[in-house]
mmCIF file of the N, C-alpha and C atoms, coordinates in Angstrom:
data_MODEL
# 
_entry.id   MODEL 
# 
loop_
_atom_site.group_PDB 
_atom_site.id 
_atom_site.type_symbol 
_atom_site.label_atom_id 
_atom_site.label_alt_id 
_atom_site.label_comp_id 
_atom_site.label_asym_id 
_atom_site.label_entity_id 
_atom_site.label_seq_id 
_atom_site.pdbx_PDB_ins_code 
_atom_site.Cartn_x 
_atom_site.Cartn_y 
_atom_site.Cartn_z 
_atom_site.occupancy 
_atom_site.B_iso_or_equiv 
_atom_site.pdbx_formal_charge 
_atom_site.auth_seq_id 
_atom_site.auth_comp_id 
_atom_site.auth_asym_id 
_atom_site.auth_atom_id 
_atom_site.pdbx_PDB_model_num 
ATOM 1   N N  . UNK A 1 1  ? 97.912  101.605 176.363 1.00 0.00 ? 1  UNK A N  1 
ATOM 2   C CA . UNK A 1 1  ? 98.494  100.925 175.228 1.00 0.00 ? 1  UNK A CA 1 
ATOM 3   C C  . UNK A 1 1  ? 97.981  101.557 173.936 1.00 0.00 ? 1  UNK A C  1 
ATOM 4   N N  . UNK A 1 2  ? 99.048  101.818 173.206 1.00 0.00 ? 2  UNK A N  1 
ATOM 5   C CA . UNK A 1 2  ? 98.745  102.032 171.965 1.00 0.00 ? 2  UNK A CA 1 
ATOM 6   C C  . UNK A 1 2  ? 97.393  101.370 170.883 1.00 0.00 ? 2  UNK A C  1 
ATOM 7   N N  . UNK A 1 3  ? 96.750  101.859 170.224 1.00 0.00 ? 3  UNK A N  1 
ATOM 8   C CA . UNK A 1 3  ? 95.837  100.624 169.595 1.00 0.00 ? 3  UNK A CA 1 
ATOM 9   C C  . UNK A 1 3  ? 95.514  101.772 167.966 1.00 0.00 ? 3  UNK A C  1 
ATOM 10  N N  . UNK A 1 4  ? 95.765  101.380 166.977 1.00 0.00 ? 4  UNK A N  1 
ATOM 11  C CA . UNK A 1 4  ? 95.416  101.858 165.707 1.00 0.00 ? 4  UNK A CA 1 
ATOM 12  C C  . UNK A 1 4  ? 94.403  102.599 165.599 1.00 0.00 ? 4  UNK A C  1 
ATOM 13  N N  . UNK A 1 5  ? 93.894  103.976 164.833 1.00 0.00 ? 5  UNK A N  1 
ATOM 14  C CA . UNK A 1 5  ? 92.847  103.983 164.940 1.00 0.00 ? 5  UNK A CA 1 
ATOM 15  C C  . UNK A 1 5  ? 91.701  103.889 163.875 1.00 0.00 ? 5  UNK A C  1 
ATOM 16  N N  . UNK A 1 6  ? 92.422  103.056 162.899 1.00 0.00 ? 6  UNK A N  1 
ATOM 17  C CA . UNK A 1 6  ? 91.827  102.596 161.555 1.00 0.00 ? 6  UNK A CA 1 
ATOM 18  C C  . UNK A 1 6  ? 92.566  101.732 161.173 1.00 0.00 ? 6  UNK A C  1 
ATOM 19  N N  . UNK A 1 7  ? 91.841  100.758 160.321 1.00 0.00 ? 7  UNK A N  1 
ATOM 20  C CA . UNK A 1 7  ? 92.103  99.155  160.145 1.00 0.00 ? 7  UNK A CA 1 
ATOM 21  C C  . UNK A 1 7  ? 92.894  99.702  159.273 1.00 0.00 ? 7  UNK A C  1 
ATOM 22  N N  . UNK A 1 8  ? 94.511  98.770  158.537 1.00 0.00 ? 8  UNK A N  1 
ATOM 23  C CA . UNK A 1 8  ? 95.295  99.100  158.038 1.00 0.00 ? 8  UNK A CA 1 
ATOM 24  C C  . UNK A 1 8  ? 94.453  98.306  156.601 1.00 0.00 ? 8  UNK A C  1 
ATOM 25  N N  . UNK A 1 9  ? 94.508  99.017  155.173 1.00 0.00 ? 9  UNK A N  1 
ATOM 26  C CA . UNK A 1 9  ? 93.769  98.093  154.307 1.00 0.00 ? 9  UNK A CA 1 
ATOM 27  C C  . UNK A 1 9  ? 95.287  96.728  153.483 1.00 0.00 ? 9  UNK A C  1 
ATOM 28  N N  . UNK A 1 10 ? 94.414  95.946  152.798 1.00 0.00 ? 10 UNK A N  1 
ATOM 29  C CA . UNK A 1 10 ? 95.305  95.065  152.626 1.00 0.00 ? 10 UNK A CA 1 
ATOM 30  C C  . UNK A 1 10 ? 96.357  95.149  151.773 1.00 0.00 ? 10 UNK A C  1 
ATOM 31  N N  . UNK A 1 11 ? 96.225  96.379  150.714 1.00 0.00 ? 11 UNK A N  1 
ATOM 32  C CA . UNK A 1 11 ? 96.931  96.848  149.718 1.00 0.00 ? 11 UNK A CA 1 
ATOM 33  C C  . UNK A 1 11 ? 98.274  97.693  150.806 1.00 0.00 ? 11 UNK A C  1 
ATOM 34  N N  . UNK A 1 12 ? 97.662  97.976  151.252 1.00 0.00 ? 12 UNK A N  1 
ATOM 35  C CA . UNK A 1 12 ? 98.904  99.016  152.006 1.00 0.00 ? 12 UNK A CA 1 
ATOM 36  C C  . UNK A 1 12 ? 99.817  97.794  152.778 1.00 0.00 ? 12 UNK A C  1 
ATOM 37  N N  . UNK A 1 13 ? 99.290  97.186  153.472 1.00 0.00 ? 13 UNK A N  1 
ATOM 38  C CA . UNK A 1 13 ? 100.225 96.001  154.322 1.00 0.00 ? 13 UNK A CA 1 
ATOM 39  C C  . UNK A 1 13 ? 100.758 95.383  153.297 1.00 0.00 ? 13 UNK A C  1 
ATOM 40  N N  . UNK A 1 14 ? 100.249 94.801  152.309 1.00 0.00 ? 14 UNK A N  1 
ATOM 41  C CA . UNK A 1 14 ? 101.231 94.387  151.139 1.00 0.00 ? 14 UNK A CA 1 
ATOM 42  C C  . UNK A 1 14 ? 102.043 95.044  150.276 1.00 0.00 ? 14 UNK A C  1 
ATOM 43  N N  . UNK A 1 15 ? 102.054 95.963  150.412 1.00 0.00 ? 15 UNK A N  1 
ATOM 44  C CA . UNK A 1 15 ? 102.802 96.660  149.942 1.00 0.00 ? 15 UNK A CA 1 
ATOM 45  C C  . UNK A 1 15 ? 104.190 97.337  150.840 1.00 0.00 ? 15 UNK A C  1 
ATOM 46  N N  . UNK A 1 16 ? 103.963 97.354  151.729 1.00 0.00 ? 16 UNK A N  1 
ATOM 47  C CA . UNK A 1 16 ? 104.842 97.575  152.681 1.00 0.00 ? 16 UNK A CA 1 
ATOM 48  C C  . UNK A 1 16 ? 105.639 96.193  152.970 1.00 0.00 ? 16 UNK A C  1 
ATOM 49  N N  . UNK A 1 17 ? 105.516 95.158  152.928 1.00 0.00 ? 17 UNK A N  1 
ATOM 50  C CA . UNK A 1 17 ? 105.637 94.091  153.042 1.00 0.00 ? 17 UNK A CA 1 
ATOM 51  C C  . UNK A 1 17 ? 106.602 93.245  151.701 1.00 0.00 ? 17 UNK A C  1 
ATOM 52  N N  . UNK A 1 18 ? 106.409 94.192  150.968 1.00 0.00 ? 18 UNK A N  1 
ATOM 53  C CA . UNK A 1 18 ? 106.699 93.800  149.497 1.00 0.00 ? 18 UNK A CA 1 
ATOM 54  C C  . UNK A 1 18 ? 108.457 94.121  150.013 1.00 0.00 ? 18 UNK A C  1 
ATOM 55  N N  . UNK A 1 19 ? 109.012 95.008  150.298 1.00 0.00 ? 19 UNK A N  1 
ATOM 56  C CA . UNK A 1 19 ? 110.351 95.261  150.732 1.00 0.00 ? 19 UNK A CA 1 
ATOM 57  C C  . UNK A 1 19 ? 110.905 94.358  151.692 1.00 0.00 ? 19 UNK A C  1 
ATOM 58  N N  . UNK A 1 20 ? 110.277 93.406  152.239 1.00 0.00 ? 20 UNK A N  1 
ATOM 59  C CA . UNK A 1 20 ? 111.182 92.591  152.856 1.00 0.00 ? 20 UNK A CA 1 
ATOM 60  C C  . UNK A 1 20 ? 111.880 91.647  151.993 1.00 0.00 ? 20 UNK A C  1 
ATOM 61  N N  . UNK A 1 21 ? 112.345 91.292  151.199 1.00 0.00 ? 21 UNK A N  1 
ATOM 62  C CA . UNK A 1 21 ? 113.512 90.921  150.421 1.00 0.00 ? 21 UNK A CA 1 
ATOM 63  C C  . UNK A 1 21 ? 114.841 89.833  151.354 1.00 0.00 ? 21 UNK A C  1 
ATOM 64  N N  . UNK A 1 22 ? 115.056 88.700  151.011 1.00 0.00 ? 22 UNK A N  1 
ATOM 65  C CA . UNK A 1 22 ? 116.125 88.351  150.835 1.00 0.00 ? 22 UNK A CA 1 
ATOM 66  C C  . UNK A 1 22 ? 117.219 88.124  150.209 1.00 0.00 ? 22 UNK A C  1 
ATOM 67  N N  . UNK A 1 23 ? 118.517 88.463  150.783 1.00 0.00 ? 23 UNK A N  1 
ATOM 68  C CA . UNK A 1 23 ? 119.379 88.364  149.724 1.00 0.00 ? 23 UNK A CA 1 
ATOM 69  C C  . UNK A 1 23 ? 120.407 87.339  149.343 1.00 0.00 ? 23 UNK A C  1 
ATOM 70  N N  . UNK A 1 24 ? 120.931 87.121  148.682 1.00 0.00 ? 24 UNK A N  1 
ATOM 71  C CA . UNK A 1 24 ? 121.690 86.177  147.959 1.00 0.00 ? 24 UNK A CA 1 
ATOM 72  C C  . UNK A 1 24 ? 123.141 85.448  148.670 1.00 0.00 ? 24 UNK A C  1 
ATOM 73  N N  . UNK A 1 25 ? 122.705 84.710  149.242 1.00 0.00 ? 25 UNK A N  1 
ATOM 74  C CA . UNK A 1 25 ? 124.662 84.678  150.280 1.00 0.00 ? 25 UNK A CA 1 
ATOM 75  C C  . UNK A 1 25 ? 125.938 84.913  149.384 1.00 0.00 ? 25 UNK A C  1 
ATOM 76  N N  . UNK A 1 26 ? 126.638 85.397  150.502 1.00 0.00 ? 26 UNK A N  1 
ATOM 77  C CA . UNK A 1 26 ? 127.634 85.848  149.654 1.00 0.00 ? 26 UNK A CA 1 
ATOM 78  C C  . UNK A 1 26 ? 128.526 85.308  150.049 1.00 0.00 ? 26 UNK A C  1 
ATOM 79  N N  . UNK A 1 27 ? 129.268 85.014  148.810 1.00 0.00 ? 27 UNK A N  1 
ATOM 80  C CA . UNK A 1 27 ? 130.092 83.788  148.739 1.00 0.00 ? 27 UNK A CA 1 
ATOM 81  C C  . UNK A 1 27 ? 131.661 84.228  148.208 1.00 0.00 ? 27 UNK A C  1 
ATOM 82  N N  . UNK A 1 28 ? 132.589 83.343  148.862 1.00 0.00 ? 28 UNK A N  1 
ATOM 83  C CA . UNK A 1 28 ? 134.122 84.148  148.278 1.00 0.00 ? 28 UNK A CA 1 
ATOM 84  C C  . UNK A 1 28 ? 134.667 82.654  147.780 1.00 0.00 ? 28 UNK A C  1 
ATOM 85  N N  . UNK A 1 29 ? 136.025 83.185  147.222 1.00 0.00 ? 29 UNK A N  1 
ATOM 86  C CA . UNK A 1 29 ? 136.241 82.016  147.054 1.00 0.00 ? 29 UNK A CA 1 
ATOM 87  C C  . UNK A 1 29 ? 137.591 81.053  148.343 1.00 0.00 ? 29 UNK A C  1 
ATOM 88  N N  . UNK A 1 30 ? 137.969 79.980  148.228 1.00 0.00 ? 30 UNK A N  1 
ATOM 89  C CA . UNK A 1 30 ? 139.172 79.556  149.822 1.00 0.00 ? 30 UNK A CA 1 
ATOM 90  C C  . UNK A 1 30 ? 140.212 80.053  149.127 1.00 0.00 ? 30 UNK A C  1 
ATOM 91  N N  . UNK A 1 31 ? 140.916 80.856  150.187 1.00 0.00 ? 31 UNK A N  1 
ATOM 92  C CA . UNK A 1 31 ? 142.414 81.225  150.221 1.00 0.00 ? 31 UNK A CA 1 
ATOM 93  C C  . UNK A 1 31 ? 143.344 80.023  149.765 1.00 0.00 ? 31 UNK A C  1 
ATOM 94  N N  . UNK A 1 32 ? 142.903 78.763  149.424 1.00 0.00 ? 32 UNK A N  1 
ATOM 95  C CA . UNK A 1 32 ? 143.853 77.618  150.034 1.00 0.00 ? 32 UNK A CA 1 
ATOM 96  C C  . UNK A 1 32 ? 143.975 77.546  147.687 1.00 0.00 ? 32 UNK A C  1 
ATOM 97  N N  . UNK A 1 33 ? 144.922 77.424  147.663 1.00 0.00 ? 33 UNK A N  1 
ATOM 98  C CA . UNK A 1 33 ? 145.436 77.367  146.078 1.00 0.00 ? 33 UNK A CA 1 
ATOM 99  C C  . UNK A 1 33 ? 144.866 75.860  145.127 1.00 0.00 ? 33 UNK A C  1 
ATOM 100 N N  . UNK A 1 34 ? 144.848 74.796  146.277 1.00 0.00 ? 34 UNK A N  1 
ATOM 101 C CA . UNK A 1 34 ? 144.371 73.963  145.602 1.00 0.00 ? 34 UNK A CA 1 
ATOM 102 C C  . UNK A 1 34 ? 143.199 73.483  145.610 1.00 0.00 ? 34 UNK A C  1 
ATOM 103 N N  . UNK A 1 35 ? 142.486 74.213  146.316 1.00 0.00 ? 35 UNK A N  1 
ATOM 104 C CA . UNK A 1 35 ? 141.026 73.475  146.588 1.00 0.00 ? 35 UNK A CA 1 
ATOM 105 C C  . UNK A 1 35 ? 140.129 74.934  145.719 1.00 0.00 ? 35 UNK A C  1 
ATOM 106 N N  . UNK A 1 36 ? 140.432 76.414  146.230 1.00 0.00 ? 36 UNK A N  1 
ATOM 107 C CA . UNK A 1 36 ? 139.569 77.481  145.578 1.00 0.00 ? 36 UNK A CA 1 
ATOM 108 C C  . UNK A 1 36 ? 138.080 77.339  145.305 1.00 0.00 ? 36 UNK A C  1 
ATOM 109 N N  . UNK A 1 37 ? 136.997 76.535  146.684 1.00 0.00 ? 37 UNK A N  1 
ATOM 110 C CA . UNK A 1 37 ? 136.036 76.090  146.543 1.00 0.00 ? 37 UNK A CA 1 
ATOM 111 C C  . UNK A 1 37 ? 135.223 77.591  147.132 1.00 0.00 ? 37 UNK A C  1 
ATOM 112 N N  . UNK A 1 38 ? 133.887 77.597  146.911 1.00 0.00 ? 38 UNK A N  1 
ATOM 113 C CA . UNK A 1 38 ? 132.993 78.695  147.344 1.00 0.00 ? 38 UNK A CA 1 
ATOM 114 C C  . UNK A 1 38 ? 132.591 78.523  148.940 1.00 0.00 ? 38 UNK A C  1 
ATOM 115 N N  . UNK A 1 39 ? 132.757 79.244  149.619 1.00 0.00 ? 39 UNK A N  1 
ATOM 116 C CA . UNK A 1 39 ? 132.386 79.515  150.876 1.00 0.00 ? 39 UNK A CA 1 
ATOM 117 C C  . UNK A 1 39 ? 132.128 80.587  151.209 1.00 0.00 ? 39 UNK A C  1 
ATOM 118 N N  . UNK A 1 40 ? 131.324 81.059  152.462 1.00 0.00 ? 40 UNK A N  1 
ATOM 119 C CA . UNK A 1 40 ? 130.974 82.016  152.989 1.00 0.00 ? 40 UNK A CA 1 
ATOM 120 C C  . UNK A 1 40 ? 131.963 82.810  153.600 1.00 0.00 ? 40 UNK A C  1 
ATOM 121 N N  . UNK A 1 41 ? 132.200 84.525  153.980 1.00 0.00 ? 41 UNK A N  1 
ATOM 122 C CA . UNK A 1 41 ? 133.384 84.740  154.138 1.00 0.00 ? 41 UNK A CA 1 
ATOM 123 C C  . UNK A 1 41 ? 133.456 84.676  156.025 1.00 0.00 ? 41 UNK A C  1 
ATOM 124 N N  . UNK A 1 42 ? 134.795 84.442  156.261 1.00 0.00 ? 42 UNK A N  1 
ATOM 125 C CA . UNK A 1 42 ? 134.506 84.309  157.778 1.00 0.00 ? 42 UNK A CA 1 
ATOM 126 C C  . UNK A 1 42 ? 134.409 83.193  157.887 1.00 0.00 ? 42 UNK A C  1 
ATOM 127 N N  . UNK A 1 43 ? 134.439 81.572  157.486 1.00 0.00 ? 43 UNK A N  1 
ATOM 128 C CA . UNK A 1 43 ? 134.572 80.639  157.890 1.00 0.00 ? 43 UNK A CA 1 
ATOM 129 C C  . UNK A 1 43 ? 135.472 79.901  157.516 1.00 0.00 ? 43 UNK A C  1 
ATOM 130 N N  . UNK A 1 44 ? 135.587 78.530  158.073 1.00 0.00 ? 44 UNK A N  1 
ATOM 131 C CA . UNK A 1 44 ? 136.658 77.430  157.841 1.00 0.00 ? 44 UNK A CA 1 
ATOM 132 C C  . UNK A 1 44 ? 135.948 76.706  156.525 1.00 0.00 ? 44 UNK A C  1 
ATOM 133 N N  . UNK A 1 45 ? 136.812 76.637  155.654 1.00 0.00 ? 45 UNK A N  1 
ATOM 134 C CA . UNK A 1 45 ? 136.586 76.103  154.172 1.00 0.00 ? 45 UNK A CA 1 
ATOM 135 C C  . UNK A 1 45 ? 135.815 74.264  154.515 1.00 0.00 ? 45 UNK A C  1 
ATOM 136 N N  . UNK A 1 46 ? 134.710 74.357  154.063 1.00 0.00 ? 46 UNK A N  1 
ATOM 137 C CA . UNK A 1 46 ? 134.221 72.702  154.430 1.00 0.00 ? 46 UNK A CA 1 
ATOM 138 C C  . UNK A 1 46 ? 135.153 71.664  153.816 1.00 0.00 ? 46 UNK A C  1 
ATOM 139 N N  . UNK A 1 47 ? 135.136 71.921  152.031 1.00 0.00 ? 47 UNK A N  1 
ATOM 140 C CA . UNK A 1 47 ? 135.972 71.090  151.440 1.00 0.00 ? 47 UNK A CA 1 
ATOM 141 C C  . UNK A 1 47 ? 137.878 70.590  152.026 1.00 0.00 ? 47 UNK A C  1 
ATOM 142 N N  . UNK A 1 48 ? 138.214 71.923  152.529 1.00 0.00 ? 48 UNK A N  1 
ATOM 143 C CA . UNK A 1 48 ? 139.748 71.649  152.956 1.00 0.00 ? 48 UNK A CA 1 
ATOM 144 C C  . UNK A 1 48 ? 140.184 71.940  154.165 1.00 0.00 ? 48 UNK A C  1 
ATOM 145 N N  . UNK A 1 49 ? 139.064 71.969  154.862 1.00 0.00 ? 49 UNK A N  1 
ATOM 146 C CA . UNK A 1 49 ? 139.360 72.786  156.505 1.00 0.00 ? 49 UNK A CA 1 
ATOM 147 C C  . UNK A 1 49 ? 140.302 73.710  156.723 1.00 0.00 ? 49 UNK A C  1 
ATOM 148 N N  . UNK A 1 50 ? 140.845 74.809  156.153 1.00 0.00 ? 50 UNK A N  1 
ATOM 149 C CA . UNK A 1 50 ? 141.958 75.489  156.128 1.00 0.00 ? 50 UNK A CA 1 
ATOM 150 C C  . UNK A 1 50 ? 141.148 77.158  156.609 1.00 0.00 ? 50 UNK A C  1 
ATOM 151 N N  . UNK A 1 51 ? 141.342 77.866  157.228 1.00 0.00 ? 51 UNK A N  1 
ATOM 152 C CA . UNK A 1 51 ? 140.976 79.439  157.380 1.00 0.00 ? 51 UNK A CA 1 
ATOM 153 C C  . UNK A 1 51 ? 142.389 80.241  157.440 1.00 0.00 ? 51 UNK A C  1 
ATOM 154 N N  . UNK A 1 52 ? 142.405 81.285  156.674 1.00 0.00 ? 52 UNK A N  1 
ATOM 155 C CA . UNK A 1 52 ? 143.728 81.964  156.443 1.00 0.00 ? 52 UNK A CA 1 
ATOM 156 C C  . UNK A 1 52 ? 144.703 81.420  156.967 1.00 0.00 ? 52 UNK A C  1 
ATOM 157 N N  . UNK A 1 53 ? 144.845 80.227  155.634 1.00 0.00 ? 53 UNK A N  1 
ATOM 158 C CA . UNK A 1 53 ? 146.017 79.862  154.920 1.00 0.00 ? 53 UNK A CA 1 
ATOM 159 C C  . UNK A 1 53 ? 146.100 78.374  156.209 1.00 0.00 ? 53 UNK A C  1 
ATOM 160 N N  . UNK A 1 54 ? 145.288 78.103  157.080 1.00 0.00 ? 54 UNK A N  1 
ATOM 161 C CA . UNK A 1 54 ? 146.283 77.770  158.193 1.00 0.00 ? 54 UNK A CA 1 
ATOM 162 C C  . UNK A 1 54 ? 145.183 76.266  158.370 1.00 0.00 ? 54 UNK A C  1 
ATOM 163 N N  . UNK A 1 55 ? 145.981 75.001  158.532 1.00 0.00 ? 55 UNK A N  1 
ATOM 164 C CA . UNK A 1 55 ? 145.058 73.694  158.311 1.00 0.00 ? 55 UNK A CA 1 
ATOM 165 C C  . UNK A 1 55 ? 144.076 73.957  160.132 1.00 0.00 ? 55 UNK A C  1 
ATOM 166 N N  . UNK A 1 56 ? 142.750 74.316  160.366 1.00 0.00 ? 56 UNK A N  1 
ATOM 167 C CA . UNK A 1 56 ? 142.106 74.419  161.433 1.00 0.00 ? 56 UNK A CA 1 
ATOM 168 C C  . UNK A 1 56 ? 141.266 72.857  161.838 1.00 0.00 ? 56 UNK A C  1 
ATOM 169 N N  . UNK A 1 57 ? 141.014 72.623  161.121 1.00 0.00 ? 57 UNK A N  1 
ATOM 170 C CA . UNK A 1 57 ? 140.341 71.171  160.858 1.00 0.00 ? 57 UNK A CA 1 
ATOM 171 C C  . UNK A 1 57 ? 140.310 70.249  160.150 1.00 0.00 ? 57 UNK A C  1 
ATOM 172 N N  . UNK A 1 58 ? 140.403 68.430  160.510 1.00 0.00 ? 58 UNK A N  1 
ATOM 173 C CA . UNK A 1 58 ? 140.506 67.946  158.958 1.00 0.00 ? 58 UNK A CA 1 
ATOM 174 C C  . UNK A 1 58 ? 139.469 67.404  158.523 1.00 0.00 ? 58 UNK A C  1 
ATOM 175 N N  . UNK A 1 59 ? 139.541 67.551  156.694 1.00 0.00 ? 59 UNK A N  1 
ATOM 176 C CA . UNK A 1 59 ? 138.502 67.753  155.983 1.00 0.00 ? 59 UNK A CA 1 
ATOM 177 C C  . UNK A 1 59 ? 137.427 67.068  156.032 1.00 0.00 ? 59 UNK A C  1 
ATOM 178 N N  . UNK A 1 60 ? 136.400 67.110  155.730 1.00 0.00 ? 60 UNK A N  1 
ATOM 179 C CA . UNK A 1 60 ? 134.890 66.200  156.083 1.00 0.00 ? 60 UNK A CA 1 
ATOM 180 C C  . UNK A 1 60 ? 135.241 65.278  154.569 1.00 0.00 ? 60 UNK A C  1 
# 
């Protein structure tokens, strides 16, 4: 098994560490004309249950 052969110091692990980053969801707006609420792309609209153009569920 692999094993290091010097302790990694703490500046370096934090720093390497510093690039893990999250990012911002990305958000579109609903195909549906009267509702045009923010959702994620790829899903059924919460506010109007509609996914391209088409009623999939009814609304919460």
């Amino acid at each position: 098994m692999a094993v290091p052969k010097r302790k990694k110091s703490r500046s370096n692990t934090r720093s390497r560490r510093s690039q893990w980053k999250t990012s911002a969801p990305q958000l579109v707006e609903c195909s549906n004309r009267a509702c045009r609420k923010l959702k994620p792309p790829h899903v059924v609209c919460p506010e109007c249950g509609q996914y391209d153009n088409r009623q999939v569920v009814e609304p919460a």
